[in-house]
N, C-alpha and C positions, 0 to 999 in steps of 0.2 A: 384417178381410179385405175388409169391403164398400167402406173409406176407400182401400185402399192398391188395389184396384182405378179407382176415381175419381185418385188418384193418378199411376197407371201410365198412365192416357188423356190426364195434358195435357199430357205428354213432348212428345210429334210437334204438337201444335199451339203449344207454348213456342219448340221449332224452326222452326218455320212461318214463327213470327210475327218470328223475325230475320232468315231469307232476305225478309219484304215489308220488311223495315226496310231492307235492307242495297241493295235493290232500289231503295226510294225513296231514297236515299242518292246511289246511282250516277246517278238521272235530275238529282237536285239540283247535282254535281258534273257533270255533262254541262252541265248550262243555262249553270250559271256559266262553264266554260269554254269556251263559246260564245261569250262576251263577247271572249277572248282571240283571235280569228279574225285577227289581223292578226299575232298571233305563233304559229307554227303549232309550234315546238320548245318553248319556255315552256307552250304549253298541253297538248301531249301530256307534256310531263313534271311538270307539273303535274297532269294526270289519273291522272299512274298511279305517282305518289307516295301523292297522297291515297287511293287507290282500294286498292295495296298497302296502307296503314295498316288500313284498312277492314275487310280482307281478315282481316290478322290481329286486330283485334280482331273479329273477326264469328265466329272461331272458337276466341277465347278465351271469349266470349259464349256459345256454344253448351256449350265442357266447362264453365262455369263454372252451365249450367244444370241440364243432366247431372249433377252434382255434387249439385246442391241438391235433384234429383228422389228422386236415389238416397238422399241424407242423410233424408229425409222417408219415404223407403219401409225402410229403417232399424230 
C-alpha cells in the first residue's frame, strides 16, 4: 500500500517531465528554423511538420507512461 502510493505520486511529475521535453523541442526547432528566414514557406512548413510529428509522439509518450504506471500499480 505504502509502495503503490509512492507510485501513484510520479504519474503527474512523469507527465510533466514530457510537456518540458516537448517544450525544449519546440524552442530547439524554432532556433533552427530561424536559420530558414530567407525561405519563409519551407520554414513554416517545415516547423509544423516537425512540430505535428512531435505532437503525436508526445502523446504516445504520455499513454505509453500511463500504461507503465498503471502496469506497476497492478
Amino acid at each position: 500500500a505504502i509502495v503503490k502510493k509512492q507510485i501513484t505520486r510520479l504519474k503527474e511529475p512523469c507527465l510533466k517531465c514530457v510537456d518540458l521535453v516537448v517544450q525544449e523541442l519546440s524552442n530547439v526547432v524554432r532556433i533552427c528554423t530561424e536559420r530558414m528566414s530567407r525561405y519563409p514557406r519551407l520554414r513554416e512548413e517545415t516547423d509544423r511538420i516537425i512540430m505535428s510529428h512531435v505532437r503525436s509522439r508526445e502523446q504516445q509518450c504520455k499513454d505509453q507512461l500511463v500504461l507503465l504506471i498503471d502496469c506497476e500499480l497492478a
